[in-house]
C-alpha positions, -999 to +999 in steps of 0.1 A: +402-321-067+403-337-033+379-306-019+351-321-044+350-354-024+360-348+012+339-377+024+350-400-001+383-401+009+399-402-025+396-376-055+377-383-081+394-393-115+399-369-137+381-388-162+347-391-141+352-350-135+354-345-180+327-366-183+303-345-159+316-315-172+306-327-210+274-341-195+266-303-186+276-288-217+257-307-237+227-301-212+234-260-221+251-260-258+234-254-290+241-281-318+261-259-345+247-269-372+213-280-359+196-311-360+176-321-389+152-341-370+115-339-365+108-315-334+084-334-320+109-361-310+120-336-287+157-347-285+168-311-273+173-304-235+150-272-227+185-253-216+190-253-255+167-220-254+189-200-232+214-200-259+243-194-233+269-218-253+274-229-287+285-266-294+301-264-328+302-303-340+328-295-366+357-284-345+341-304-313+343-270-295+322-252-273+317-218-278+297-192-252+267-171-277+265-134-271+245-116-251+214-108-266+214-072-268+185-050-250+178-014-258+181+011-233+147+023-227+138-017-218+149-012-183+124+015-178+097-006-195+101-036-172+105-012-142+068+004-152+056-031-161+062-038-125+047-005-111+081+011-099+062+045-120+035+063-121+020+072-158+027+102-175+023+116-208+059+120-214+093+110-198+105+144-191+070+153-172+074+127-151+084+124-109+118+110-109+122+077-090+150+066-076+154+029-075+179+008-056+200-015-073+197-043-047+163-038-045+134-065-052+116-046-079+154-045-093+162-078-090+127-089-110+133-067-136+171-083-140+156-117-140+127-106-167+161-090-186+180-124-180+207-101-164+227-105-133+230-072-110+265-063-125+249-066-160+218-048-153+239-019-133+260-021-173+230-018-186+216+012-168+249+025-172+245+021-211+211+031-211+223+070-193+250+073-222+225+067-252+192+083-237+209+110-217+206+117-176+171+136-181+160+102-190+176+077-169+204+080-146+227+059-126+241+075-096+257+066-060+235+081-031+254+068+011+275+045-010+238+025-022+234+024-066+206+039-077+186+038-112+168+075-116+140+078-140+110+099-148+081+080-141+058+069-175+033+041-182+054+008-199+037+024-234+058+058-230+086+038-230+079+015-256+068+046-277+099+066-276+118+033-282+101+035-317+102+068-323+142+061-317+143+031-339+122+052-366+148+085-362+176+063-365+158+044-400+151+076-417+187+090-407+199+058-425 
């Protein structure tokens, strides 16, 4: 703990460093069960909405939330959405683009996900396995990640995200 404070000259106590700790948490956790109070008091902290942990009031434990889970064709919907595509009737008529991981257009379309660069890769990764590599494809070009898909307009991809979800319904 001395690294925390080198300009202090002392470390702080470990008292001061679990109360800032449980000042964050409860900043970032959800009340499990919540509140019953009017919600125009406002009591909440606005980090409350990224659901990232869980504070469960019974066991006085804090719990992280799962990830919310994102379809695979939503990367190529935010990538169109940000004109990384040109439109298309369909996905397989489409010019493939190759787009870098590190990228900037790759970078807004993991913030507009709420995933990091690793997770987004994961995702891309995911997204190749359930949509096939006609579709969308991760692959390794000079040692650089890359994201291939067909270009389409955001509505291609939204439509064969339905006509998934609809396949998969009427198989059920």
């Amino acid at each position: 703990m001395r690294d925390l404070s080198p300009k202090r000259g002392k470390a702080p106590a470990v008292k001061t460093v679990q109360r800032e700790v449980a000042a964050v948490m409860q900043a970032y956790a959800v009340p499990v069960p919540r509140s019953r109070s009017d919600p125009e008091d406002n009591l909440g902290s606005p980090f409350h909405r990224l659901d990232l942990w869980r504070h469960l009031y019974g066991t006085d434990r804090f719990e992280r939330s799962e990830t919310t889970p994102i379809p695979p064709e939503a990367l190529g919907l935010v990538l169109s959405a940000l004109g990384m595509s040109q439109p298309s009737a369909t996905l397989r008529e489409g010019i493939l683009q190759d787009i870098a991981i590190g990228s900037a257009p790759m970078t807004r379309a993991g913030a507009m996900l709420g995933r990091s660069r690793e997770a987004l890769l994961d995702l891309a990764a995911a997204s190749e396995r359930e949509l096939g590599p006609e579709v969308l494809r991760v692959r390794t070009l000079a040692g650089e990640r890359y994201v291939s898909l067909p270009s389409a307009a955001a509505a291609t991809w939204a439509r064969r995200f339905y006509d998934r979800v609809g396949a998969a319904r009427e198989a059920a």
